[in-house]
Structures are given as C-alpha cells and as structure tokens.
N, C-alpha and C positions, 0 to 999 in steps of 0.2 A: 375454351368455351366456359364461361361463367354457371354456377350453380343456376341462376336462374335462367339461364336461357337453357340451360341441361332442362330443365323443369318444363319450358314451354316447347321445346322440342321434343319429350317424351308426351305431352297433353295432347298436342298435336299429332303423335303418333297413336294414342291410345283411339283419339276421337277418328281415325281414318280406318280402324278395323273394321268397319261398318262398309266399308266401300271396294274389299273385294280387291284380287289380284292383278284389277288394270289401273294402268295408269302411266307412268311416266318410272325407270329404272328408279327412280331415287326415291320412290313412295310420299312428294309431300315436301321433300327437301330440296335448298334451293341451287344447291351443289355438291357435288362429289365431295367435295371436303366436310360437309354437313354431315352429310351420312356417314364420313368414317367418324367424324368427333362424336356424332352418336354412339354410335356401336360399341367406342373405346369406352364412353361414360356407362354404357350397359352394364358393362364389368361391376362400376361400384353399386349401382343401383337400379339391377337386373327390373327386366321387361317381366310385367306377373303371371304368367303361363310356362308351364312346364309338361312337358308330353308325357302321355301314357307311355309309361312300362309294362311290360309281361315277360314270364316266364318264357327265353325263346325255345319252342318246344322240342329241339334235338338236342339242349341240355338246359335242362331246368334252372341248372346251377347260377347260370346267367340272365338278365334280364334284357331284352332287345326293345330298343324304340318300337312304338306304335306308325310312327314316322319315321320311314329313312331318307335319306340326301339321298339322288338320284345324279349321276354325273353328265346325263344327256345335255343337260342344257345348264352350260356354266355359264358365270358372268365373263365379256369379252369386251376388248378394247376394240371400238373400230366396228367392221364390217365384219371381219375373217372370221368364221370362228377357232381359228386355232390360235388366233393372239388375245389368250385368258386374260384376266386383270387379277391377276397375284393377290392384290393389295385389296381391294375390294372381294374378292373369295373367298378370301383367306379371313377376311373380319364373318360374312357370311358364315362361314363353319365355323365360329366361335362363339357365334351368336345361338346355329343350331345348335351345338353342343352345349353350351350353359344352359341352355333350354330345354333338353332332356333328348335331343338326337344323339344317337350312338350304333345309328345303321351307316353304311357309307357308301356306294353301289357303283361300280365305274364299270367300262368294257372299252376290246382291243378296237373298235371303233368311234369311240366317243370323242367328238374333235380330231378326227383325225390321230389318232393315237395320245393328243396333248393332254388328254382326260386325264389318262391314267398316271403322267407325270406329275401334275398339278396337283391327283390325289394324293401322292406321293410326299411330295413335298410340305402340303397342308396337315396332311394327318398324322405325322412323326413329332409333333407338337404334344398329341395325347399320349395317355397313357397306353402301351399297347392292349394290353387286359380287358382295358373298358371298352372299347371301340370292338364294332365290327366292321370288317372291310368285306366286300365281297366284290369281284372282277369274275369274266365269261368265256370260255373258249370259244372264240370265232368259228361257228362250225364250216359255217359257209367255204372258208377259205381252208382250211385241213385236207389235204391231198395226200398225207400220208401223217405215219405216228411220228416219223422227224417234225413235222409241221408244229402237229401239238406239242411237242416237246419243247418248241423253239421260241413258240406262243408264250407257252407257261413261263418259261425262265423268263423272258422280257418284263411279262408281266412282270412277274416278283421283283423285278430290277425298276423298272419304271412307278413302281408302287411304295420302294424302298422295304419292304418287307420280307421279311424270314416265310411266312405262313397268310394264306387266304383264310377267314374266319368262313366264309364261305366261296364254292367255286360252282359255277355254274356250269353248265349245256347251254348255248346261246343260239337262240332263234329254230328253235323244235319244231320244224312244219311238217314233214314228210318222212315216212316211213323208211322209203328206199334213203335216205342221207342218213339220218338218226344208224341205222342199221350199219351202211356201209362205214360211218366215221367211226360212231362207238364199238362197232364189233367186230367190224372185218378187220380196219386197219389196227383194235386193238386198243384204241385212245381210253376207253371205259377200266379196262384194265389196269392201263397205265397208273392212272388217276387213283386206282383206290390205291394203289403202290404208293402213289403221294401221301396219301392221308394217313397210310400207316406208316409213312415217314415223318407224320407232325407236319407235312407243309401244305395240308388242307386238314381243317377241322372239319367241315362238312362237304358234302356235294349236293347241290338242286339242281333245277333246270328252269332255263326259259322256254315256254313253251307260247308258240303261236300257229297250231294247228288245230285241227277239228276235234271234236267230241270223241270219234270212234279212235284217231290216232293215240291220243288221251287215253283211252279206255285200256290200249293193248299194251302200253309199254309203265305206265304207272306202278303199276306190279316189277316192273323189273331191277330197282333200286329202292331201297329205303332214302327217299329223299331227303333230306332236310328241311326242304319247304320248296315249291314249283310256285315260278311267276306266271301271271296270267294277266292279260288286257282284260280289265274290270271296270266298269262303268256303269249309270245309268243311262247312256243309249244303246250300249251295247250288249245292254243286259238281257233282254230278247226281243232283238231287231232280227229282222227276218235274213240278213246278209252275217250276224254274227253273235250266236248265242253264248255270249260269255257267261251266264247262269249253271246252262250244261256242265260247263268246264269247272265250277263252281262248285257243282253237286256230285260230280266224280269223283274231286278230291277231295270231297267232305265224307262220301260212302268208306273212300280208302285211307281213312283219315293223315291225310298228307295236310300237313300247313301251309296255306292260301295265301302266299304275296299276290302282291296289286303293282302292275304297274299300269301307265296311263289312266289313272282314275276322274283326270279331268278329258278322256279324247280329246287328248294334244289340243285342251283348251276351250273344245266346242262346249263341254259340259259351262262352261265358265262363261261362256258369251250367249247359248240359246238362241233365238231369236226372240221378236218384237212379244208377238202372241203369247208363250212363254214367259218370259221376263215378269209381266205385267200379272200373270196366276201367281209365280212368286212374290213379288213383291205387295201384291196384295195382301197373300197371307203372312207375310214376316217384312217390313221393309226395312228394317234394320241389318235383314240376313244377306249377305251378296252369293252370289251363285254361284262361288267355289265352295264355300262354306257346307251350302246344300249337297253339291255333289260329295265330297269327303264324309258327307255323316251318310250320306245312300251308303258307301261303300263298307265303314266301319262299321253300319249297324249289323253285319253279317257277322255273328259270330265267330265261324272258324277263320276267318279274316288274319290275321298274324303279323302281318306287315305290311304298308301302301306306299311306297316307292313313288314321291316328287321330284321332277327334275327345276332345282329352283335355281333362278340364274339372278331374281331380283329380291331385292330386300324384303317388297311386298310382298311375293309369294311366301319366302322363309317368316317373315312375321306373322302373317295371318292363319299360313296350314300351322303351324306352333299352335298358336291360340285358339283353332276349330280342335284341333286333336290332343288339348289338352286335358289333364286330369282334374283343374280348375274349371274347363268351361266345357266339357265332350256331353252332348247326350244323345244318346241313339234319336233315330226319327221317330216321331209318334204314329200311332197309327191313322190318327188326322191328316199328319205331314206326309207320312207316305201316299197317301189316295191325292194329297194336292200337287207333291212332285208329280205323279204318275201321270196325270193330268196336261202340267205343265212337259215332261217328256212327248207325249199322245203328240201334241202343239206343236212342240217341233218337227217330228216326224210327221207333220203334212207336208213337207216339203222336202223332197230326195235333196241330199246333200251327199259330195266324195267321203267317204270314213279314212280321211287320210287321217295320219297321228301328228304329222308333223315332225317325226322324229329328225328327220332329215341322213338315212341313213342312203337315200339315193342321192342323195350330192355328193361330188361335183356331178352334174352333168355333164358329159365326153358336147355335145351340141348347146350347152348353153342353156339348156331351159330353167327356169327356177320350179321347179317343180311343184315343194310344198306352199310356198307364197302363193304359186297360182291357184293351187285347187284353194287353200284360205282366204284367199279373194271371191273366188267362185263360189265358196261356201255362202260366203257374208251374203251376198244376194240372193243364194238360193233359200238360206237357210232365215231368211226374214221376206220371203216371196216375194221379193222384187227383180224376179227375171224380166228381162223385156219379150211382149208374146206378140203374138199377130191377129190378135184377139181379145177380146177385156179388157180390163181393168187396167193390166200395165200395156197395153199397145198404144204409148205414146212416144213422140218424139220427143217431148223433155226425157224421159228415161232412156232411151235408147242410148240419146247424145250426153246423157252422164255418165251411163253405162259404159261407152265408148272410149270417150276424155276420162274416166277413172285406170281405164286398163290400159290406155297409151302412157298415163303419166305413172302409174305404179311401174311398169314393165318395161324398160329399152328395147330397141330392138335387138336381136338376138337373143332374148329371157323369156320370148313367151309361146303360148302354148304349138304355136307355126312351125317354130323348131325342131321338134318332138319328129324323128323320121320313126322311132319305132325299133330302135335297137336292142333293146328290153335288157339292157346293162341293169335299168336301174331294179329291173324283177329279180335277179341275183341277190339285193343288198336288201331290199323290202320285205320288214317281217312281217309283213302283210297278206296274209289269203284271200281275204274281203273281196278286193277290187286288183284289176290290172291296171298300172299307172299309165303305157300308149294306151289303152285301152281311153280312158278315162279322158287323156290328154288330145287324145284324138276329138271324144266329143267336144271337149271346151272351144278347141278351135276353130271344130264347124259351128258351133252355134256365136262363136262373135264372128264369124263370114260371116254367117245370116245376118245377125242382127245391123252388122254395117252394111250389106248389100240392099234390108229393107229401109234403113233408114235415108240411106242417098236414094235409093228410088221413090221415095217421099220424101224428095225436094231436101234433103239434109244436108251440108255441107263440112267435109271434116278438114 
C-alpha cells in the first residue's frame, strides 16, 4: 500500500468515527486484506487516540486501561465461533495495545475454551509487566476443589502464562453455590495459596446476582475490583437494578468493573423513538459512543470491559474512551439520554446479553439470535397486534417471511422443549430463557394463525 493511499484510507477511517460500531466486520474497507495493510501502516503512523490510564486501585504502582479487551466476542472465521482468525485478532490487540489498552479479560468458556488459547498465543508478544491478563474460575462447573485445581492449571497453560494479574469468581448469582464452591469445597482457600505463591496478583469476582447477595458477601474478601452488568437500561429497569449493585460497591469502596456496558449491543441499536432524541441532540455522536460515557461518567467506575470482535468496535471505544477526546456527560446530556432510555423502555424487550454462554443448544435453538430478532421488533414497536396501528397483514407477512428466512427449521423458538440446560450456563437472573422462548413461539403461532385466517397465504 502506497503512502497515499495509507493517507486516504486512514481519512476514510477518521471520517467513519461518527457512525458508531455497526456496520460491516471490516469498518469501511473493501477487503480483509485492506484492513490488515491498514492496521500494519497504523504502526508507523498511529491512529490519534490513546485511552485513559489510572492508577489500578489494588496496586497504585501500576496503571490499568480505562478500556479493557473483553475475550467474549473474538474475531472468527466462518460461522463457528471456535475457528478464531489468528491473523485478524491478533493485528486487533496490537492496535488495542498501541492505543493504550493493557487490560485483557478471557474465561474457561469463552469460544468454547479457544478464548483462552488465542489469548495465549496473542498476548506473549507484550511485555509481561505491562499487560494485565485476567481469566475466571468456572463456578458453575466446580464439583469439587480437584476441579478448581485442574481448572486453574489449564488455564495458566492455555494462557501461556506463569501468573493471572487478575483471577476471578465467575458468575456470582446465588448464595447456596458461592458458599458451597468457595467454602465448603475449599476453592477460596486454595486461591489465596495461589497468590501467595505469585501466581495470582489479585483476586475479584464476577458477580451477576441481586443487591442483598451483594451486600452479604462483599465484606468477605478484599477484592481487587468486582465485575458487574452496567448499563444505561439496566441502570434502574424494574427487572435489574444495576445502580444498586453500583452503590454497594462504591459504600464498601471496592473497584467497579463494567462488563456489558452496551447490553449485548441494545445500548448501541435503541430503537426508532430513541435514536431520533439522540441524534437530534448530537448527530455527529453514535449510540455506542453515548452509552460508554453514561458508564464512565461514574466515578468509582475503574474498568469497562468490551468484548470487541471488529475493528469498528476496537477503533471507535479507543477513541470515546480516550484521553484526547473522553468527556463525562453533561448534565444537559444526561436529562436527554434519560429521556431517550424512558423511549425505549415503552416497549418490553428480552434483557438477553447475547453473550451466548447457552450455546450449543442440546435441541437446536439459536437462542440469542432469536431473542435479537424479537428484540428488533419489539424494541422499535413494530409487533404485529390484533388491534391498531400494527394489525396488518403487510406486517404480519413481513414479520412471518423475516423469521422463516433468518431461522431454518430446527433453530427456532419451536424447538425449545424446556430442558433448562441452558439456565445452568446463563449469567442471567433477569429472565428465564424456556421461559422467554416459550413466549416467542406462542406469539408467532398467533400471529401466523391470524394472519392465514385473514386470507394470508404463507
């Protein structure tokens, strides 16, 4: 690639910051190979945002991203997500890194295990010093303290690493598991044995349970820093007060990771009604942009955890969360997001994340796709009703023709007998996914059973 076209392909990246984390994997570029000549020319004449640093607060000494890499959602070749793209991730985290990321976050479920290889592999590159790494003991699956034991060493093998800069509690929902993993079988013990062996610098937790469970056990480790589902839907939505959980660990002054700051992307799509309050008042700003400063204007805030699988997300949260261009929300801007949230929330929507921590489904369902479909309609109120405004057959029969051509048969919400496999894997308290999966399917019966009894033909 020639200096000038290096030039006009950096113009043309500069001028799409404005447009927000959808689009096409390649942000703009008209091929995979584009995108990697870019990223390589980044090297000599780096992208102009740099992310906030701070003191990370269980050792000052150090300075932690404001942004860290999230290993949920890597870049993949194909369909699978376990066939990573090496080559394309791997320029990714080089790009984070020049650009001031130095968190790295993986877990023993991410990709099917291939997470934590790929970070392995990608992250022996850096310096070890500079980097933080941090991986989760699967609680869910710990049956006894061999488990954890067998857990941990994998990990450290699959990671390629001596020591976790941090080590987590993963998926904190219930008393009776927290208790019986960390204390009966011992694992909590274990662990600090690790640290005081040097092969954990710290310990946190991911927590995805309620306020009071919160309350009772926060006190019982000096954390390091506790992850929490932070949003502005989820901020006080009557099904999940993430604010609560917010002001626990602000009273017991624990350091407040973020993860899902966009809810697995709703933050980032809103609907119609929405969209439109924002972009009235900033139309320059895209709605990832907005949600990342809702979340960072919180002070004790410490880290916000992106799972970025495409360029656009890794280039744009860069440049919202940088030291160049960060400004908390005004207090104009907060009364207009509030607003613009209020908008969405006229329309019940599933709080799934998308994480996709219930696949494979054992029956085939796609599970996260379908409720993301279902969102999309519900969440811009274009259900089909028996009544109003949407009770037509143009809607029905788009409604209909959209969900036979997204979903094969065997992937969609029919399949769902209700085995509740996937309640096991779901850090989710919110919503129950048969639960949820059950409604979606009775209401497209309906909708196809009203539609052919007014003369529709499918």
């Amino acid at each position: 690639m020639s200096c000038g076209d290096c030039e006009m392909t950096r113009r043309r990246v500069l001028a799409l910051l404005g447009l927000g984390a959808a689009g096409s994997a390649w942000c703009g570029f008209r091929s995979r190979t584009e995108l990697v000549d870019f990223l390589d020319e980044d090297e000599k004449n780096p992208y102009p945002f740099h992310v906030i640093r701070k003191p990370f607060p269980a050792d000052p000494s150090r300075e932690v991203s404001l942004l860290g890499y999230g290993g949920i959602r890597l870049p993949i070749k194909g369909r699978q997500k376990t066939q990573l793209d090496y080559e394309v991730g791997g320029k990714l985290f080089d790009f984070a890194y020049r650009h001031g990321v130095n968190y790295f976050d993986t877990g023993w479920v991410y990709h099917d295990g291939e997470g934590e290889k790929f970070f392995g592999h990608q992250l022996k590159k850096y310096p070890r010093e500079k980097i933080f790494i941090a991986d989760k003991m699967p609680t869910w699956l710990v049956k006894s303290l061999d488990d954890a034991k067998k857990f941990f060493e994998e990990q450290l093998k699959r990671c390629q690493v001596e020591y976790f800069d941090n080590y987590l509690l993963h998926s904190i929902h219930s008393r009776e598991e927290y208790d019986r993993v960390y204390k009966k079988f011992g694992v909590m013990d274990w662990l600090k044995e690790q640290k005081e062996k040097g092969r954990i610098r710290h310990i946190g937790m991911s927590f995805h349970g309620k306020e009071d469970l919160l309350k009772e056990i926060v006190g019982d480790y000096p954390w390091s820093l506790v992850l929490i589902q932070f949003n502005a839907i989820d901020y006080d939505s009557a099904w999940f007060q993430s604010k609560k959980l917010y002001d626990v660990l602000s009273a017991h002054k624990v350091p407040v990771a973020v993860m899902e700051p966009l809810a697995g992307g709703r933050v980032a799509t809103l609907n119609a009604k929405a969209r439109r309050i924002l972009k009235a008042a900033a139309p320059d700003k895209s709605l990832a942009s907005w949600g990342f400063r809702f979340v960072a204007s919180h002070p004790d805030v410490a880290l916000i955890l992106s799972g970025m699988g495409k360029f656009a997300h890794v280039k744009e949260n860069v440049a919202t969360l940088s030291q160049e261009a960060f400004k908390p929300l005004s207090e104009d801007e907060k009364e207009t997001y509030k607003k613009a949230i209020a908008a969405f929330r006229e329309f019940a929507t599933v709080p799934c994340t998308g994480c996709r921590y219930c696949m494979p489904c054992p029956y085939g369902v796609n599970i996260p796709d379908v409720f993301a479909w279902y969102n999309g309609y519900a969440g811009d109120g274009l259900l089909p009703a028996d009544e109003g405004p949407n009770a037509t057959q143009e809607l029905r029969k788009r409604f209909l023709a959209d969900y036979a051509r997204r979903f094969p048969q065997g992937t969609r919400a029919e399949n769902c007998i209700g085995c509740q496999k996937c309640l096991v894997a779901c850090p989710q308290w919110t919503f129950r996914i048969p639960t949820e999966m059950a409604k979606i399917d009775k209401f497209v019966a309906h909708v196809r059973e009203t539609y052919v009894a007014q003369g529709g033909w499918l």
